[in-house]
C-alpha positions in Angstrom: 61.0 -86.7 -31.2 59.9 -83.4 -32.0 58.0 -81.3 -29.0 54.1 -81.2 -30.2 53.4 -78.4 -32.0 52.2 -75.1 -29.8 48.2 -74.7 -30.0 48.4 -70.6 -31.0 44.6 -71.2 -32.8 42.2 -71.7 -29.8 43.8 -69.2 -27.8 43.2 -66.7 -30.8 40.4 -67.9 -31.2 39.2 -66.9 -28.0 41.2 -63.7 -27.9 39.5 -62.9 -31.2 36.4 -63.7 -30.5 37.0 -61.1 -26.9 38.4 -58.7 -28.9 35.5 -59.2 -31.1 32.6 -59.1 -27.9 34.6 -55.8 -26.3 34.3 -54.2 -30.0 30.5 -54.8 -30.3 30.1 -54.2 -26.5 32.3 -50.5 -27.4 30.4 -49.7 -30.2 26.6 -50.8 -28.6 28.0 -48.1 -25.5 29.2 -45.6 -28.0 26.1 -46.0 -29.7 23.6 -45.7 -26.8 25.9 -42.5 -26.3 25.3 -41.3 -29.0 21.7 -42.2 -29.1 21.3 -40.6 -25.5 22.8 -37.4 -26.4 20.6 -37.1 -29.3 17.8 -37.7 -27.2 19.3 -35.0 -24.8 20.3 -32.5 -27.7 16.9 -32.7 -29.1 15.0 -32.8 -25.5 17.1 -29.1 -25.0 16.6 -28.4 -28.5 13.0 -28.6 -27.9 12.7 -26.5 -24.7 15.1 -23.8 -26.1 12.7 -23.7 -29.3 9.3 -23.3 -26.7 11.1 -20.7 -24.9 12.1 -18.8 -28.3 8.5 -18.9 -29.4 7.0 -17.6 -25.7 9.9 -15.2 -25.6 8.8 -14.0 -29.0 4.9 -13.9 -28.0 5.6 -11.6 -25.1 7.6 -9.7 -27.4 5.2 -8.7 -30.1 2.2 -8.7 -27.2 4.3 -6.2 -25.5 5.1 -3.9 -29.1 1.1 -4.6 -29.2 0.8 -2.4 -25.7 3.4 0.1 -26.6 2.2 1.0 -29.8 -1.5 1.2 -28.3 0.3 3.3 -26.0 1.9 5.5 -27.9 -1.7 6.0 -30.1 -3.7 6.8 -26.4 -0.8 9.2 -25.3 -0.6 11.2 -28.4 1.3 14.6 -28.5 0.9 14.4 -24.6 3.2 12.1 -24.4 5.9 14.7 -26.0 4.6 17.8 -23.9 5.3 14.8 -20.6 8.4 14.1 -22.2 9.8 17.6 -22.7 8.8 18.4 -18.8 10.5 15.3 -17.1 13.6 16.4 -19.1 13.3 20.4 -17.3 12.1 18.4 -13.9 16.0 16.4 -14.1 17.8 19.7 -15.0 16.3 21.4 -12.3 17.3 18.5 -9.7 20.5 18.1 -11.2 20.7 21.6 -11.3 19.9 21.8 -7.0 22.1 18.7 -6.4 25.2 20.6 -7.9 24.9 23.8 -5.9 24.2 21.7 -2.8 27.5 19.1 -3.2 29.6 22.3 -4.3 28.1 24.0 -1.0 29.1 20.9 1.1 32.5 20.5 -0.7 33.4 24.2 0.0 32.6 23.0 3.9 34.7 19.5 3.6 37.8 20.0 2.6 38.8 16.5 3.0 36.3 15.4 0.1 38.6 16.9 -2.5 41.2 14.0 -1.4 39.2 11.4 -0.4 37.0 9.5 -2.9 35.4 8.1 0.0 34.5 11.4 1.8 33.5 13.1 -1.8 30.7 10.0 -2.5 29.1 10.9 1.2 28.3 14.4 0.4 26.2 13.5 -2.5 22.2 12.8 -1.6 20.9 8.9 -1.1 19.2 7.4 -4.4 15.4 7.6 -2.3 16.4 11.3 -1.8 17.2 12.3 -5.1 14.0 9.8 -6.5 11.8 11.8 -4.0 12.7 14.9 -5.2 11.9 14.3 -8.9 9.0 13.1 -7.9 7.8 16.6 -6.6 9.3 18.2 -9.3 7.2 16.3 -12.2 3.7 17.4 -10.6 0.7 15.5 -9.4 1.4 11.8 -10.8 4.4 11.5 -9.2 3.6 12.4 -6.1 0.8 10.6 -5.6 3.2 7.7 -6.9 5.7 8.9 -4.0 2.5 8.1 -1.7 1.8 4.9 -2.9 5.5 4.2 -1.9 5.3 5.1 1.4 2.3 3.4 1.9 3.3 -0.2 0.8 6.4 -0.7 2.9 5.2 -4.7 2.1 6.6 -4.0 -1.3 9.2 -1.3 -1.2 12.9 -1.4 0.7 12.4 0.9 3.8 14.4 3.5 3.1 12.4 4.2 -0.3 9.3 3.9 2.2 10.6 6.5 4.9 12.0 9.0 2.5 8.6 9.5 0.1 6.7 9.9 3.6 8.7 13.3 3.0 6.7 13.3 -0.2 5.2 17.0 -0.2 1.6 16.9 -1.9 1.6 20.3 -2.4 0.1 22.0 -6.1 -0.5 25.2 -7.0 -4.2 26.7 -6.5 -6.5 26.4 -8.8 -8.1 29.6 -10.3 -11.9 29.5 -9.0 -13.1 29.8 -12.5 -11.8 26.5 -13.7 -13.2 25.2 -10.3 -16.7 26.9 -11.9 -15.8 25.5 -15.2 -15.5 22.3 -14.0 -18.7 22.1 -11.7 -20.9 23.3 -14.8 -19.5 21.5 -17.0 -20.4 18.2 -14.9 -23.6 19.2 -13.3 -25.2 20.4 -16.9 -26.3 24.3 -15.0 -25.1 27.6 -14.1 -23.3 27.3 -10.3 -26.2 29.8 -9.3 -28.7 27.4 -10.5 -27.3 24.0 -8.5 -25.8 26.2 -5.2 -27.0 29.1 -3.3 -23.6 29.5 -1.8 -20.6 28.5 -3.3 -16.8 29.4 -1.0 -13.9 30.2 -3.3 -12.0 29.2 -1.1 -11.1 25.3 -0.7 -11.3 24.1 2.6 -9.1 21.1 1.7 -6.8 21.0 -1.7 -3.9 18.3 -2.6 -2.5 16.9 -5.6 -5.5 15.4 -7.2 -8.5 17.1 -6.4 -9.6 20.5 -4.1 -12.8 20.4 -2.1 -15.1 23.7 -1.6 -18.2 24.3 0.7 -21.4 25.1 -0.7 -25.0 25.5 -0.2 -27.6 23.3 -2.4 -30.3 25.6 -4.3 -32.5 22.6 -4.5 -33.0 21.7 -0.3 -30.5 24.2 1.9 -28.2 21.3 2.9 -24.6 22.4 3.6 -22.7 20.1 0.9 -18.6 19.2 0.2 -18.1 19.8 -3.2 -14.7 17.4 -4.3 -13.3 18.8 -8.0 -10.6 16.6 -9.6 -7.8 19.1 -10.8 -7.9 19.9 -14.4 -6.4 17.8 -16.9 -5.3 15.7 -13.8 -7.1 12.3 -15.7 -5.0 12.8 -18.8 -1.6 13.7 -17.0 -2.2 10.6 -14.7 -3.1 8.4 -17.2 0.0 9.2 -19.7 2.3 8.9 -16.9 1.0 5.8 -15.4 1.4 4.0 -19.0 4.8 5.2 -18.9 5.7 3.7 -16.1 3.9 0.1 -16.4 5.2 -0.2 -19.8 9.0 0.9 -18.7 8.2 -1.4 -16.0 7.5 -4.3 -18.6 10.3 -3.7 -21.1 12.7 -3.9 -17.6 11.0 -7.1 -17.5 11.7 -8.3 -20.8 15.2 -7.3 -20.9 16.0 -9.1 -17.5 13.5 -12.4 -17.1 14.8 -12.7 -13.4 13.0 -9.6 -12.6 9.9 -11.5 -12.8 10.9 -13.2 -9.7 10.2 -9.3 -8.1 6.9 -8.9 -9.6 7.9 -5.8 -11.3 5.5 -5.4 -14.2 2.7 -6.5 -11.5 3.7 -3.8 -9.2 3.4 -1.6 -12.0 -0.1 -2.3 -12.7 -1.3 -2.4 -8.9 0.2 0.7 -8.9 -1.9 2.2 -12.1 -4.8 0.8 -11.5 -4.6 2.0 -7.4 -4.0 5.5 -8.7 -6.4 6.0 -11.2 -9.3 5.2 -9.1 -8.3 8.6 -7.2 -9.2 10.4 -10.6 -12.8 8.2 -10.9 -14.7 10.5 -8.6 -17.0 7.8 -9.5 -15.1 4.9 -7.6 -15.4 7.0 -4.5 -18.7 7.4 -4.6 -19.1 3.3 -4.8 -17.3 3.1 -2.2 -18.9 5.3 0.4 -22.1 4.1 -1.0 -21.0 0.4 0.0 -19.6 1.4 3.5 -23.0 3.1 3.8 -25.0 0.1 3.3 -22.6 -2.3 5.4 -23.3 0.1 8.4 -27.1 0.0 7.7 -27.5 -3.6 7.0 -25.0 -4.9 9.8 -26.4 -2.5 12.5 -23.3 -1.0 13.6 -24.0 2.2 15.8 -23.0 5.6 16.3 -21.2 5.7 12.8 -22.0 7.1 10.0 -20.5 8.6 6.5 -21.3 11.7 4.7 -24.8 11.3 2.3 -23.8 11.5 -1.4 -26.3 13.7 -3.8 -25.3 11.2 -6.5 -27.6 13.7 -9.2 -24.8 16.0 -9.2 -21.5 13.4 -8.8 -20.0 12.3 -12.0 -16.3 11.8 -12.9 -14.5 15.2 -12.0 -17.3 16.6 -9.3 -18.6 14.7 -6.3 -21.1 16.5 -3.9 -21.5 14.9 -0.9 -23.1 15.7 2.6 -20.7 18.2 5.1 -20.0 17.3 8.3 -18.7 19.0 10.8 -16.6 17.2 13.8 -13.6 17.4 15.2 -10.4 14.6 14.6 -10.6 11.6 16.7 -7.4 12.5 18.5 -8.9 16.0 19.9 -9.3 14.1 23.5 -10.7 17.5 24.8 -13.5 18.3 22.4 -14.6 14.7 22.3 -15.2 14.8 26.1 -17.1 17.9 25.8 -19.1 16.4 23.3 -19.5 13.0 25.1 -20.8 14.9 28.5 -23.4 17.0 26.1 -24.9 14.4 24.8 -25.0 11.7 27.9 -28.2 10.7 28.9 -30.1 11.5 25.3 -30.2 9.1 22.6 -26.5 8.1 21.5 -24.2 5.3 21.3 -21.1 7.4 23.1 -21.0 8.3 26.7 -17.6 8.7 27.0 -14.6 9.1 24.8 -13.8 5.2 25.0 -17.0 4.2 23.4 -16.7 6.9 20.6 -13.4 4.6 20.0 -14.9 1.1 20.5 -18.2 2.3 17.9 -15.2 3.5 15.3 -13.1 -0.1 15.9 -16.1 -2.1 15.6 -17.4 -0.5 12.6 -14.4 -0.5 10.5 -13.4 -4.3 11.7 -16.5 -5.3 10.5 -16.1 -3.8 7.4 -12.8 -5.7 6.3 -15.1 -9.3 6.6 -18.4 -7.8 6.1 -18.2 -4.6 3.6 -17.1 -4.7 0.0 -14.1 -2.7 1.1 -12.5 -1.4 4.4 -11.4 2.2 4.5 -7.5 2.1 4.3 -6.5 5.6 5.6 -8.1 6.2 8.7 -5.7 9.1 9.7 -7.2 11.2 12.4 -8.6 13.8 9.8 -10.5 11.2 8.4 -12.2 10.0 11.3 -14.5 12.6 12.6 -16.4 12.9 16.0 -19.8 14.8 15.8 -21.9 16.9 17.7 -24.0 14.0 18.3 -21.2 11.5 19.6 -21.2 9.2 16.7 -18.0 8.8 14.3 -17.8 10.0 10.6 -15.7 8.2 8.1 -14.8 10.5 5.1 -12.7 10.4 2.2 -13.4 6.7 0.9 -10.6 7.8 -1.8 -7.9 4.6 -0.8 -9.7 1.3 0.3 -8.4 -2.2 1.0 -9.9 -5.1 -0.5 -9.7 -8.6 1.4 -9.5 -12.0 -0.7 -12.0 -14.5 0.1 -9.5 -17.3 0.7 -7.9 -15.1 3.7 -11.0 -14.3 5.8 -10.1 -17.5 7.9 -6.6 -16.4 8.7 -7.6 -12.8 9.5 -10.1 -13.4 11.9 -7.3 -16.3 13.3 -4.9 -13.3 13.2 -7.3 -11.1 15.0 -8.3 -13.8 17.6 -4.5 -14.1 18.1 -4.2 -11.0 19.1 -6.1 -11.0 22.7 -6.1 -14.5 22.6 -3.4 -14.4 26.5 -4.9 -10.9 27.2 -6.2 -12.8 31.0 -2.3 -13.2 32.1 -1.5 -10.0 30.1 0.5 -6.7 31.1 -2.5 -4.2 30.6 0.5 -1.4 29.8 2.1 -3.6 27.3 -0.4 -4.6 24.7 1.8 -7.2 23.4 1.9 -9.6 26.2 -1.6 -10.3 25.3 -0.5 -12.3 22.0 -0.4 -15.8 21.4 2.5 -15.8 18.7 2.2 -19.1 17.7 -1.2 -18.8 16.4 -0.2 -15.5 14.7 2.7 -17.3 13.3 0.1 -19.5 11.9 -2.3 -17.2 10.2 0.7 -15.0 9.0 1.6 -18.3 7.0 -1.6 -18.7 5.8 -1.5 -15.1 4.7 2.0 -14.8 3.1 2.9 -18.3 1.9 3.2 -18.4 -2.0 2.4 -22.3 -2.2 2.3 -25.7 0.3 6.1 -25.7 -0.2 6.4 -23.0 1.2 3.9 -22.7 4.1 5.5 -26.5 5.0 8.7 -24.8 5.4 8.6 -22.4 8.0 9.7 -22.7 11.2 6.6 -21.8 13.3 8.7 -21.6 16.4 11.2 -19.0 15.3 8.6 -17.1 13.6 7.0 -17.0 16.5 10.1 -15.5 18.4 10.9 -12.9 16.0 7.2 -11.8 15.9 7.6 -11.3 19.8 10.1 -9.2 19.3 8.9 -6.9 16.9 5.5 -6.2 18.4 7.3 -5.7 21.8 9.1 -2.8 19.7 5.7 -1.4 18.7 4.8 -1.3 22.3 7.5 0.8 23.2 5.9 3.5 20.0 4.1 6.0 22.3 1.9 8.5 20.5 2.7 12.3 21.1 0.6 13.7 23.1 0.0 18.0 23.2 -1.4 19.4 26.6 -2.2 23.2 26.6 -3.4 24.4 29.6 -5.5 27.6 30.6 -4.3 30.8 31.5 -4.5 29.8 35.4 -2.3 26.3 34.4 -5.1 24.5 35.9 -4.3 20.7 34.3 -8.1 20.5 34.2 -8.8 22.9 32.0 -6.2 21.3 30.0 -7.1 20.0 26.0 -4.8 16.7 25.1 -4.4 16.2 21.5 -2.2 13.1 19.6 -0.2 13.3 16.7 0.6 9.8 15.2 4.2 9.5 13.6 3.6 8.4 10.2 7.2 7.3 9.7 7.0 4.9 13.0 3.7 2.9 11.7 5.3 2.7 8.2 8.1 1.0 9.8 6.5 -1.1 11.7 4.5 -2.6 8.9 8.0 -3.0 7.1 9.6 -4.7 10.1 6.7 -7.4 9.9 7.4 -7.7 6.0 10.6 -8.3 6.6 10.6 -10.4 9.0 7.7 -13.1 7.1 10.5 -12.4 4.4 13.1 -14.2 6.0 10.8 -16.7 5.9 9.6 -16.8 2.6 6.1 -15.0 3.2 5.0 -12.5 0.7 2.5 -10.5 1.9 0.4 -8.4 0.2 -0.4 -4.6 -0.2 -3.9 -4.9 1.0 -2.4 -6.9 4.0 -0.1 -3.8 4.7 -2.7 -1.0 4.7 -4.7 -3.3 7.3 -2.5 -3.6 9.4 -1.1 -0.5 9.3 -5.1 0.6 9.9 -4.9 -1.5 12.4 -1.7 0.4 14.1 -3.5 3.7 14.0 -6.6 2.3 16.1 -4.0 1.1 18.5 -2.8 5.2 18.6 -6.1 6.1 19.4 -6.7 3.5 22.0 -4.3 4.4 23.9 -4.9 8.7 23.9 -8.7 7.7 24.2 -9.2 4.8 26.1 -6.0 3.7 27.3 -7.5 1.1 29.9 -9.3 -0.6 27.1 -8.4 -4.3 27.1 -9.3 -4.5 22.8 -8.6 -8.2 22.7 -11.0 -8.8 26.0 -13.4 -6.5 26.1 -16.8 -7.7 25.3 -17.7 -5.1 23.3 -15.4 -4.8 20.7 -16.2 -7.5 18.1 -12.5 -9.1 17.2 -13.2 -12.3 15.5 -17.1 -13.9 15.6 -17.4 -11.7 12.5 
C-alpha cells in the first residue's frame, strides 16, 4: 500500500493566508506611517508657514520705522553720521598712541600674544570713551548705564560712572536767545537781573539766577542746550532702531529684551529735553506734600507763565547739601524753639525719609536721584527737593510687595545689632516680596528656593553694612574737634554695585527686576548714607516716626 498522500494544501493554506494578514498588517503600519508623517509634515509645515508670515510682518513693520526714520532725521542724520565717524578716529587715534606707549614699556608684549592683548583697554573703557567723544546724547546714555546696574553687566555699570558730563559753555547770547524766544519778551522786560554766569551747567541744559521784573522773587532759570532736542532725538532713533534690526537678525536676543531696553532708554532720556515733563513732575510732588501733610519739606515754586519746552523758571532756594552735618546743626539750633518741623539734624533726616517714602505709594512719581546736591537743608530747617529731571514710577500691582519689602526691613530690628543695620532684617519675608517683584510668571515665582534666597540676601546686605560713608572733618585753627564741620561724600560706584549684587543675585534665581526697582533701591541706599552721618542712632525700621509701611 502506498503511504497517504502528504496534506501540503492546508498548511499553505494557512501559511498563505499569514503571509497574507502580516502583508495587510505591514501595509495598514506603513500606511498609518505614512499618514502620521503627513500629519507631522503638514503640522510643521504649518507652523514654519505662521512663522514666515510673522517674520515677514515684523520685517516690513520695522522698514515702516526706519524709513519714518530716515524722513524725521533728515540731513541730520548725515551731519550725526559724519561726526561719529571723526569721534572713532579720534579714539582709535588715542588708543594707538596709548598701546604703542605701553608696548615701548613691556617688552615682553612683542613676544607674547597673551601680554600684547592686556595692554589694550577693556570693551566698557573704550565704549565709555566714545561716548564722551560724540557729545551730549551719549553721555547722558553713559548715565543711564550706570544708573540701571538691574539691566547692564557691572563692569559696563562701573566704568560709565566715569562718564564725564562735561560740554562746552554756552555763549550767554544763545542763553538770551533762547529765554526770549520762549518767554515771547525782551530779557529786560521778564528779569530785572539776569547772571551770565550759570550756577550749574551739564550736558543737557545750564541753569542761571535771575531776578523777576514782575514780583522781585529770586528765580532758577533752567535752559535746555541748543539744538540739544534735535541731536537727542536723531541719536536716540539710531540706537532703538540699531537695537531692533540686532533683534531681527538674531530672534534669541529677544530673550534680553534688547529692542525694549532701547526704547526705555529713548523715552527715559527724552523727558530730560521736555522742560515740560519736569515741570509735571515737581508740580505732582508738590501737591503729594500738600495733600498728604508731610512736614518740613518742600520743593521750589514753578512760575509756569514763563516755563515752556527749552526754559523753566522756577523758585531759588538757597540751602546747604544734606551731608553738610555742620551747617545743618547750625541751622537746627537757630531755629529751635520757633515754628519748625527740625530740631535737630536727625529730624531734618526722618522729614526728608518720610516725605520721599511716601511719595513712591502715595505721589505720581518718587524723585530717583536724591544725591546730596539735590536734597537741600534751608534756613528754616525744612528739606528742599530740586531737580525733578529723573523720577521712578511704581506699578500698581507691586505696591503690596514694596511696602512687604519695606516692612521686611525692621521687621527683627528688637533683637537687632544697632551698628549693623542688617541684623534687623527678616530675609525670608524679603525673599518673598523680592519674588513678588522680580518673577516673570507663576512658574517662575513657584520655583525659587525661598530658603537660599534668603541666605544669599543675608550675605549681601551684610556686605552693604560694612559700606561706610566718607566722612571730612576740618577743624579750626586752635584744632578744637568742636569747632570741627563733618561733611560725607557717598561713593557712587559702591551703591551702584550694590544694587547690581542684588540683581544678580534674584538672577540666579530667575527674578528680573526692573529699572524703576533699581533706582529705588538705590534711593533707598543713599538715605541709609545719610542716616548714618546724620542720625546714626536712628533705629529707621523701629522708630515711630518714620512711616515704613502703613502707607
Amino acid at each position: 500500500l502506498s503511504p497517504p498522500p502528504a496534506m501540503p494544501c492546508a498548511n499553505y493554506k494557512y501559511k498563505k493566508a499569514g503571509a497574507r494578514c502580516t502583508a495587510v498588517a505591514r501595509k495598514r503600519h506603513a500606511g498609518t506611517r505614512a499618514a502620521y508623517s503627513t500629519s507631522s509634515s503638514r503640522t510643521t509645515t504649518t507652523q514654519d508657514a505662521a512663522q514666515t508670515v510673522e517674520r515677514l510682518e515684523e520685517l516690513s513693520a520695522l522698514g515702516q520705522d526706519l524709513i519714518a526714520t530716515a524722513v524725521r532725521a533728515g540731513p541730520r542724520a548725515a551731519f550725526r553720521t559724519a561726526q561719529a565717524i571723526e569721534a572713532a578716529i579720534s579714539v582709535g587715534t588715542e588708543l594707538s598712541a596709548e598701546v604703542g606707549t605701553r608696548a615701548a614699556q613691556s617688552p615682553a608684549a612683542a613676544a607674547d600674544a597673551a601680554a600684547a592683548f592686556a595692554l589694550l583697554p577693556s570693551p566698557p573703557n573704550v565704549l565709555r570713551r566714545l561716548c564722551e567723544k560724540l557729545g551730549a546724547t551719549y553721555i547722558k546714555l553713559g548715565q543711564f548705564v550706570a544708573s540701571a546696574p538691574t539691566i547692564f553687566p557691572p563692569e559696563y555699570v562701573e566704568e560709565f560712572q566715569k562718564c564725564l558730563d562735561q560740554a562746552p559753555p554756552v555763549p550767554f547770547e544763545e542763553v538770551r536767545r533762547i529765554v526770549e524766544q520762549e518767554t515771547g519778551a525782551p530779557l529786560t522786560t521778564t528779569f530785572t537781573q539776569f547772571d551770565e554766569t550759570p550756577i550749574a551747567s551739564a550736558s543737557v541744559a545750564v541753569v542761571h539766577r535771575a531776578v523777576l521784573r514782575s514780583s522781585g522773587r529770586e528765580v532758577a532759570v533752567k535752559v535746555l542746550r541748543p539744538g540739544i532736542g534735535d541731536t537727542l532725538s536723531v541719536d536716540l532713533d539710531f540706537i532703538t532702531s540699531a537695537a531692533r534690526i540686532l533683534q531681527f537678525l538674531q530672534p534669541e536676543l529677544k530673550r534680553l529684551s534688547l529692542a525694549d531696553i532701547a526704547a526705555d532708554i529713548q523715552t527715559s532720556m527724552l523727558e530730560e529735553v521736555d522742560l515740560r515733563k519736569e515741570l509735571v513732575n515737581l508740580k505732582a510732588f508738590r501737591a503729594y506734600v500738600e495733600a498728604s501733610g508731610v512736614i518740613g519739606v518742600t520743593a521750589p515754586v514753578p512760575f509756569e507763565q514763563y516755563c515752556s519746552e527749552r526754559v523753566m523758571v522756577m523758585e531759588y532756594l538757597r540751602g546747604v547739601p544734606l551731608t553738610d552735618l555742620d551747617a545743618i546743626r547750625d541751622i537746627t539750633a537757630s531755629v529751635r524753639g520757633s515754628n519748625t518741623s527740625a530740631r535737630d539734624p536727625e529730624e531734618v533726616l526722618i522729614n526728608a525719609l518720610n516725605a520721599w517714602l511716601g511719595s513712591v505709594f502715595l505721589a505720581e512719581s518718587f524723585h530717583a536721584d536724591v544725591h546730596a546736591g539735590n536734597l537741600l537743608a534751608l534756613p528754616n530747617g525744612d528739606v528742599a527737593f530740586i531737580d525733578f529731571g529723573i523720577v521712578g514710577r511704581v506699578a500698581p500691582t507691586t505696591w503690596g510687595a514694596l511696602r512687604d519689602l519695606f516692612s521686611s526691613m525692621g521687621a527683627k530690628v528688637s533683637t537687632a545689632d544697632p551698628s549693623r543695620p542688617s541684623t534687623a532684617i527678616d530675609y525670608e519675608a524679603m525673599a518673598m516680596s523680592l519674588v513678588a517683584i522680580g518673577a516673570t510668571d507663576d512658574k517662575v515665582a513657584a520655583s525659587v528656593d525661598i530658603s537660599a534666597f534668603a541666605r544669599d540676601l543675608q550675605e549681601l546686605f551684610s556686605s552693604i553694612d560694612d559700606l561706610e560713608p566718607s566722612v571730612t572733618v576740618v577743624r579750626d585753627s586752635a584744632g578744637a574737634s568742636t569747632a570741627a564741620a563733618a561733611s560725607l561724600s557717598v561713593d557712587e560706584a559702591a551703591l551702584n554695585r550694590a544694587v547690581g549684587n542684588l540683581a544678580s543675585t534674584g538672577d540666579k534665581y530667575g527674578l528680573k527686576f526692573p529699572r524703576e526697582f533699581g533706582l529705588l533701591v538705590k534711593q533707598a541706599l543713599y538715605f541709609d548714607r545719610y542716616t548714618r552721618i546724620l542720625a546714626p542712632g536712628l533705629e529707621v525700621g523701629a522708630d515711630p516716626r518714620i512711616n515704613l509701611a502703613d502707607r
